[in-house]
C-alpha positions as CSV (number, residue, x, y, z in Angstrom):
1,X,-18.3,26.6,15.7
2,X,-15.3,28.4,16.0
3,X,-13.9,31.0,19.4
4,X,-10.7,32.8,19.9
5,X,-9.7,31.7,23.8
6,X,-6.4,33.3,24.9
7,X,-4.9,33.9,21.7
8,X,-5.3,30.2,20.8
9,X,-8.2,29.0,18.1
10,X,-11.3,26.9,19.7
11,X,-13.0,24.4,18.0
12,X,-16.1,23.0,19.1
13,X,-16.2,19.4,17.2
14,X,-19.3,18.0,18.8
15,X,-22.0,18.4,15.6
16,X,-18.9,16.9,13.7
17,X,-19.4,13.2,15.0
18,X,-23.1,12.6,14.9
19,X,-23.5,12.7,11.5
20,X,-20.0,10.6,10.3
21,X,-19.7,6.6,9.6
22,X,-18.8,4.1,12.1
23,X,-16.6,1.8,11.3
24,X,-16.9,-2.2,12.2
25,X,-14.0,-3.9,13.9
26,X,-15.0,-7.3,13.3
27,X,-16.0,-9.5,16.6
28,X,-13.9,-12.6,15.8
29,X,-10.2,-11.9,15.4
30,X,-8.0,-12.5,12.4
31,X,-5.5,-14.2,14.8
32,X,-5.0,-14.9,18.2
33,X,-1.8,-16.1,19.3
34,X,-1.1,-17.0,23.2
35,X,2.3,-16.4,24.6
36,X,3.1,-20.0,25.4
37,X,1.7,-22.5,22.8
38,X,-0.5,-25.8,23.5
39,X,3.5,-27.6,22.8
40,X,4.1,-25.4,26.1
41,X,6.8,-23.8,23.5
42,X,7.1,-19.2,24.7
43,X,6.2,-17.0,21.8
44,X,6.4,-14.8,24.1
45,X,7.2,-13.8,27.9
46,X,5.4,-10.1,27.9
47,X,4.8,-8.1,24.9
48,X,4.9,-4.7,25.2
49,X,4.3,-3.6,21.8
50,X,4.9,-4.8,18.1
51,X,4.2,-4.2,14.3
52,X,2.2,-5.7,11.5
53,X,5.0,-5.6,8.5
54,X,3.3,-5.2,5.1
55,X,4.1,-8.8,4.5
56,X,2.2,-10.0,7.5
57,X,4.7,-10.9,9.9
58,X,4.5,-9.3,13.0
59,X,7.4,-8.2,15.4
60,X,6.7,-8.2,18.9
61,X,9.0,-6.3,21.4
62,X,8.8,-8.7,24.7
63,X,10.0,-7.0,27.7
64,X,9.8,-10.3,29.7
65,X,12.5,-11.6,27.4
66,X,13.9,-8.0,26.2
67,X,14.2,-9.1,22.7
68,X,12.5,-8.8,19.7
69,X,10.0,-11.9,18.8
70,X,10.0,-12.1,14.6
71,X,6.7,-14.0,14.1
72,X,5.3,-15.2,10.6
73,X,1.6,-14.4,9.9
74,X,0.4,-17.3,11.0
75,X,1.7,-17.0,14.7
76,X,4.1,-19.0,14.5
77,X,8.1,-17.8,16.1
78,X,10.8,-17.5,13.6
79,X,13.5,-15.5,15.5
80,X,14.1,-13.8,18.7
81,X,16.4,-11.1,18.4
82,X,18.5,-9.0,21.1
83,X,18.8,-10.0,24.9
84,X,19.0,-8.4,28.1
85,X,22.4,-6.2,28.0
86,X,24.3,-2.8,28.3
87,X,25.6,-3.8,25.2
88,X,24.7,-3.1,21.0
89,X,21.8,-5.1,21.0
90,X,20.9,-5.7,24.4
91,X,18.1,-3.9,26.1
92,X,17.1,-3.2,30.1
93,X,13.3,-2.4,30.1
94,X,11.1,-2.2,27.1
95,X,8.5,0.1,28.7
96,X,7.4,1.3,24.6
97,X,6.8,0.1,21.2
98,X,5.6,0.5,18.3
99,X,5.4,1.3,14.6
100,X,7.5,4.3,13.2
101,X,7.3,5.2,9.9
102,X,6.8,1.9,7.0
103,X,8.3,-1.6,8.0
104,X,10.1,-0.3,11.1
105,X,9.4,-0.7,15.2
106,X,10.5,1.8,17.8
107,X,11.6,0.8,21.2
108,X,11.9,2.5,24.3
109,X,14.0,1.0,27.0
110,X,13.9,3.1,30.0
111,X,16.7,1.1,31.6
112,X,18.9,2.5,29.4
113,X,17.8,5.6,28.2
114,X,18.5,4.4,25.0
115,X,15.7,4.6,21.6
116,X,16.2,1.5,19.1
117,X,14.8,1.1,16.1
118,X,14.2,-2.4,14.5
119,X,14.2,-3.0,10.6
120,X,11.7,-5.6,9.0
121,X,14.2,-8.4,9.5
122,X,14.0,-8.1,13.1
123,X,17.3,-6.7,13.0
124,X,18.4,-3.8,15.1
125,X,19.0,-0.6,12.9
126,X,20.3,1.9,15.2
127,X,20.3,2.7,19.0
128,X,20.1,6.2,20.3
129,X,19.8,8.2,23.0
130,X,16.4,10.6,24.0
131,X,16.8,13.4,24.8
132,X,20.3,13.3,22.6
133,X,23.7,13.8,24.2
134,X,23.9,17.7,25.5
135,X,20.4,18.0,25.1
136,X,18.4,19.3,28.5
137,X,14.9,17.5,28.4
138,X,12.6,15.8,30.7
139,X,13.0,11.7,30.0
140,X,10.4,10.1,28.0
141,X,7.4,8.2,29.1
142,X,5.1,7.8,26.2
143,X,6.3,8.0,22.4
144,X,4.1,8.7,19.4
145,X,5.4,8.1,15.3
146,X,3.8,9.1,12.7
147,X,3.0,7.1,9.7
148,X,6.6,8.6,7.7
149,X,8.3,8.4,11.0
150,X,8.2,11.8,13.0
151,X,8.3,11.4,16.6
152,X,6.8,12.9,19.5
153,X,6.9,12.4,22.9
154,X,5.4,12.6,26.4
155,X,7.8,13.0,29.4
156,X,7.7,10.6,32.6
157,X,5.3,12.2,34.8
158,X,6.7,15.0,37.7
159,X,5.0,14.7,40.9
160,X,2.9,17.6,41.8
161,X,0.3,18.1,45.0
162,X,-1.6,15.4,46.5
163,X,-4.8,14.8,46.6
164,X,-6.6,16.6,49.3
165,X,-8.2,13.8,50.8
166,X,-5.6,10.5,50.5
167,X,-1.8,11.4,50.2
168,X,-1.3,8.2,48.4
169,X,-2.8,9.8,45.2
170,X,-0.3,12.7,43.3
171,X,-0.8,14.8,40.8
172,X,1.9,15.0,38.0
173,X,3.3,16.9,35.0
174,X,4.6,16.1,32.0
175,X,6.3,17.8,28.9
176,X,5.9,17.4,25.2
177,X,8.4,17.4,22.7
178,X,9.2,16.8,19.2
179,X,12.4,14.5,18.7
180,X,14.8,14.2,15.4
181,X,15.7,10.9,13.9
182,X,19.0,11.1,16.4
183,X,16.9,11.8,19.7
184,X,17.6,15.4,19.9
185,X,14.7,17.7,20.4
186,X,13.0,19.6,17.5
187,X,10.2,21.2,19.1
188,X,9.5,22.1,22.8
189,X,5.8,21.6,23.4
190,X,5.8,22.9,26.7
191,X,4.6,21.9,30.0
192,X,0.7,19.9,30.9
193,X,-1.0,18.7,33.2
194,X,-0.8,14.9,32.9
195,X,-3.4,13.1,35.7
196,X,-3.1,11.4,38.6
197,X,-0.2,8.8,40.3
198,X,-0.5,6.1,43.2
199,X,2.3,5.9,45.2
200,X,3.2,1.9,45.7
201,X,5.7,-0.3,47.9
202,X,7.2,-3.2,46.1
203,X,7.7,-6.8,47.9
204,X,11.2,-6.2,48.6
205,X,10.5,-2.4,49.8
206,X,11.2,-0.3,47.0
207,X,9.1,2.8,46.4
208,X,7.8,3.7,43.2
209,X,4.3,5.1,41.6
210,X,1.6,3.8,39.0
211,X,-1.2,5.3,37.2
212,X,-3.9,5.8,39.4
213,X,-6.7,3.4,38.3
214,X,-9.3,5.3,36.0
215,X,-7.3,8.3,36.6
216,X,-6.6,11.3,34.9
217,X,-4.2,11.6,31.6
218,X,-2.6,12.9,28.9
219,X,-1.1,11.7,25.5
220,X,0.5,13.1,22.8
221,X,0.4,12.0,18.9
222,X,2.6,12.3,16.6
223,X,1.5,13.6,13.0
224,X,4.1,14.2,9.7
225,X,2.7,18.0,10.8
226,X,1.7,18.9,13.8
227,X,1.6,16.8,17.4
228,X,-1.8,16.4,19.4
229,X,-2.1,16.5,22.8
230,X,-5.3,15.2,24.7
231,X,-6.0,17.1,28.1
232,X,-5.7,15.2,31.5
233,X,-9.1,18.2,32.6
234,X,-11.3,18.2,29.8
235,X,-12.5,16.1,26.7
236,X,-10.3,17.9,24.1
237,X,-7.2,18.3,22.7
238,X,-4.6,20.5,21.3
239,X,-3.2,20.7,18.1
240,X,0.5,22.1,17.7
241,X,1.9,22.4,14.2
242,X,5.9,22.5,13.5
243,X,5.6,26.4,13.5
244,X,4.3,26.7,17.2
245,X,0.8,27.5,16.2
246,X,-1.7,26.2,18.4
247,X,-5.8,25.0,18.4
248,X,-7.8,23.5,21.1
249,X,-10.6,21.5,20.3
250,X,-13.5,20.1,22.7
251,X,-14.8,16.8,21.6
252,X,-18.3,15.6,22.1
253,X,-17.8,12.9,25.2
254,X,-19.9,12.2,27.8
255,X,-18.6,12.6,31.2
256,X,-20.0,10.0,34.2
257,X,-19.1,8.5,37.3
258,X,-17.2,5.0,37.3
259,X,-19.0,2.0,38.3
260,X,-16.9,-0.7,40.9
261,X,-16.7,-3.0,37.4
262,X,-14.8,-0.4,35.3
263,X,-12.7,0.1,38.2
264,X,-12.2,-3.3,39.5
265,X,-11.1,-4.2,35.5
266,X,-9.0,-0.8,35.3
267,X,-7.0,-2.2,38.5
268,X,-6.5,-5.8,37.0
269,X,-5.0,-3.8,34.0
270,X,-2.8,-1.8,35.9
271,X,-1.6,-4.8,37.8
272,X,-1.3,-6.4,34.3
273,X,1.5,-3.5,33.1
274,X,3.6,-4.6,36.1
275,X,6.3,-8.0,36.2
276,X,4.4,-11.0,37.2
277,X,6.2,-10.9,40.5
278,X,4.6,-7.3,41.2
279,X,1.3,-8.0,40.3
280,X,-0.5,-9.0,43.6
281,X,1.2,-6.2,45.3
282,X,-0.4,-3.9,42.9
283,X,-3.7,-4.9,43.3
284,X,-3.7,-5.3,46.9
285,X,-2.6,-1.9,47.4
286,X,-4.7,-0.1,44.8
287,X,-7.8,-2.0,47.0
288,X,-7.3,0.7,49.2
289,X,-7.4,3.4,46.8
290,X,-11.0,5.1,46.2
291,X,-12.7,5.8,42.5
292,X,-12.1,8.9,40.6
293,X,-16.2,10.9,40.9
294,X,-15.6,11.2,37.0
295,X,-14.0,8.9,34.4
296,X,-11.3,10.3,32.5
297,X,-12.8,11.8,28.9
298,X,-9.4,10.7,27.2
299,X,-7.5,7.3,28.1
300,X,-5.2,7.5,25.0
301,X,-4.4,8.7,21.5
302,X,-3.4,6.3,18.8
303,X,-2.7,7.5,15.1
304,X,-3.4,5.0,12.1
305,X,-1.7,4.1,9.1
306,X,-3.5,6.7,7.1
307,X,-2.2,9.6,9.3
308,X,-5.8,9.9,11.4
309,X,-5.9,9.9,15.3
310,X,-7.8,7.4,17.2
311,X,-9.5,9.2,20.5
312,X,-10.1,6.7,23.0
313,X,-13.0,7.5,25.0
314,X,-13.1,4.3,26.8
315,X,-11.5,3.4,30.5
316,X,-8.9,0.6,30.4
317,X,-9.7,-2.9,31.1
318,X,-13.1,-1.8,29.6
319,X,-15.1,-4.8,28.1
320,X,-15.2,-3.2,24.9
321,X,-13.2,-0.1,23.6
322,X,-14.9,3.2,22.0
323,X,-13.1,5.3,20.0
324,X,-13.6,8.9,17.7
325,X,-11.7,9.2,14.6
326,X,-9.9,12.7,14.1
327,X,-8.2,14.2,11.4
328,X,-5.3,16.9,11.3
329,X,-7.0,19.6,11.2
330,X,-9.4,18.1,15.0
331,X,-12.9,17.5,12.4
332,X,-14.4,13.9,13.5
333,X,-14.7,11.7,10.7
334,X,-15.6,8.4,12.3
335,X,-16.6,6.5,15.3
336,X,-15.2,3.1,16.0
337,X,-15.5,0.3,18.8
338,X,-13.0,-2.9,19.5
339,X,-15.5,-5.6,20.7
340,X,-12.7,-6.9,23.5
341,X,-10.8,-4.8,25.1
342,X,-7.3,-5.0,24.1
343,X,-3.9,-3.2,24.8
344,X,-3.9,-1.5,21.5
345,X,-0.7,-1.5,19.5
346,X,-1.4,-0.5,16.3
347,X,-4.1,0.0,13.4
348,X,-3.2,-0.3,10.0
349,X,-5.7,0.5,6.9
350,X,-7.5,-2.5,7.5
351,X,-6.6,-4.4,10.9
352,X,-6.1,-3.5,14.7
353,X,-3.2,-5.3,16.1
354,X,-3.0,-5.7,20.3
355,X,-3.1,-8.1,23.2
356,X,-5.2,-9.0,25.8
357,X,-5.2,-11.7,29.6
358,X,-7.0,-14.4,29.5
359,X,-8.2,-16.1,33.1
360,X,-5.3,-17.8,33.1
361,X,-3.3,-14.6,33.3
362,X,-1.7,-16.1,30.0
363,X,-0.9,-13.1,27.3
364,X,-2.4,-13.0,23.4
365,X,-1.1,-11.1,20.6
366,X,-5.0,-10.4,19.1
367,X,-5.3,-9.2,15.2
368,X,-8.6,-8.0,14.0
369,X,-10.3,-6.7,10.8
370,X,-11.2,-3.1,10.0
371,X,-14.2,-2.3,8.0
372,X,-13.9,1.5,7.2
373,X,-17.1,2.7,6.1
């Protein structure tokens, strides 16, 4: 079903998903790798993102470490590359990563300002700054590459009105944009609205913000096409091609209240984002801070190897993640579900790469097996 709605084209998706597949993320992983090993040896200090290379080594970006962790495909650490650094090489603050375009890893280090991309060796390709050199633009929060390496991104959120009835909770902005390979922009995809922040104190007294637990949000995705942008207000998106046009598409998800489970979990991964040192702060003060009446439709917007977007539907720190499968043009082709729920860093044609906490508040780099039916 189709509408014109202020010049821009509705779609209405929802007899779309009843009748496609679903495909079966299998419940025992393909690997599970913990970030120290049972030698006590670190694989990792706190991965932030990482890659499945089409040989089966993985690289994992650890911003505990700020370097690059080469791993083979059993696990096990063959390099570590790059080190905390204003210098070539050196990072501040991984705070993104993840696969752009064939054999290749994108980092984000908000420190610096500064884009690197990493080559299948592990090696460092290129560093370079977003938004580029005499470019005005909004700094990036969330980045988004397409399977043949176009990127998108989301801006750090702008603080907007608080909420009427606790201060502590803000509204935010955010701005979309389409980058070049050398960080300038391509594409302004204008202004949205982009949920909810808490404000927070750290131990030593510094002032900062975090997403408010089971919050509203936005995401963009990044196609070879067009970039998608899910709504922080509804359950839909928006799809913007490279010529400006537009289409807004409502997707068939249920909208409920949050149970004190979901939102205990969605607190422990919040606090789980945060340096270990941070992390009892965070959840002391978020105690304070009440449920959202709805979930959020959208928590996140992943695209695949094959150039389809992954629509999670799920809160974080959910027990298991639910996802709709979407294709360019917004038509649902499939449903999906993780049976743990993961940090999800990438899906390839036939895996879903991430990481989850254990009890022991000890890290795993997780690989799984997709069954696409």
């Amino acid at each position: 079903m189709r509408a014109r709605l202020c010049g821009i084209l509705l779609t209405l998706s929802f007899s779309d998903a009843a009748a496609q597949a679903t495909w079966v993320v299998e419940r025992a992983p393909i690997l599970d790798v913990s970030g120290v090993s049972s030698s006590g040896a670190v694989t990792f200090a706190n991965a932030t993102g990482g890659t499945r290379l089409s040989d089966g080594r993985l690289l994992i970006a650890d911003r505990g470490e700020n370097s690059i962790r080469v791993l083979d495909a059993t696990g096990k650490l063959l390099q570590s590359v790059g080190r905390t650094g204003d210098g070539p090489g050196e990072f501040r603050s991984m705070l993104w990563a993840g696969r752009c375009g064939a054999d290749s890893l994108l980092i984000w280090d908000l420190g610096r300002r500064q884009a690197t991309m990493i080559g299948s060796s592990g090696a460092i390709v290129r560093q370079f700054p977003v938004p580029a050199t005499g470019d005005s633009a909004q700094s990036p929060f969330q980045f988004s590459c397409s399977p043949r390496g176009a990127i998108a991104y989301r801006s750090a959120p702008r603080r907007g009105a608080p909420h009427p009835q606790n201060p502590n909770i803000m509204g935010v902005t955010a701005a979309a944009y389409r980058i070049r390979s050398d960080g300038s922009i391509a594409q302004r995809l204008g202004e949205v609205p982009a949920g909810e922040v808490v404000t927070m104190v750290s131990p030593n007294g510094g002032r900062g913000a975090v997403p408010r637990p089971l919050g509203r949000t936005s995401s963009v995705a990044s196609l070879d096409d067009a970039v998608i942008i899910s709504s922080a207000d509804s359950a839909s998106v928006t799809i913007v091609r490279g010529d400006g046009r537009a289409s807004h598409h409502a997707l068939p998800i249920s909208l409920r209240a949050p149970t004190r489970a979901e939102f205990d979990e969605a607190v422990q991964a919040t606090a789980s984002m945060a340096p270990p040192q941070m992390r009892q702060a965070v959840v002391q003060q978020m105690a304070v801070i009440p449920p959202p009446e709805r979930l959020p439709p959208i928590s996140g917007l992943s695209v695949d190897s094959e150039g389809l977007v992954w629509v999670q539907t799920t809160p974080p720190g959910a027990a298991t993640l639910d996802f709709l499968v979407m294709q360019a043009d917004g038509r649902i082709v499939a449903r999906a579900q993780v049976p743990r729920g993961i940090t999800l860093f990438e899906i390839g044609r036939d895996y879903l790469l991430g990481s989850y906490t254990d009890a022991g508040d000890e890290q795993h780099i997780v690989l799984y097996r997709l069954r696409r039916q």
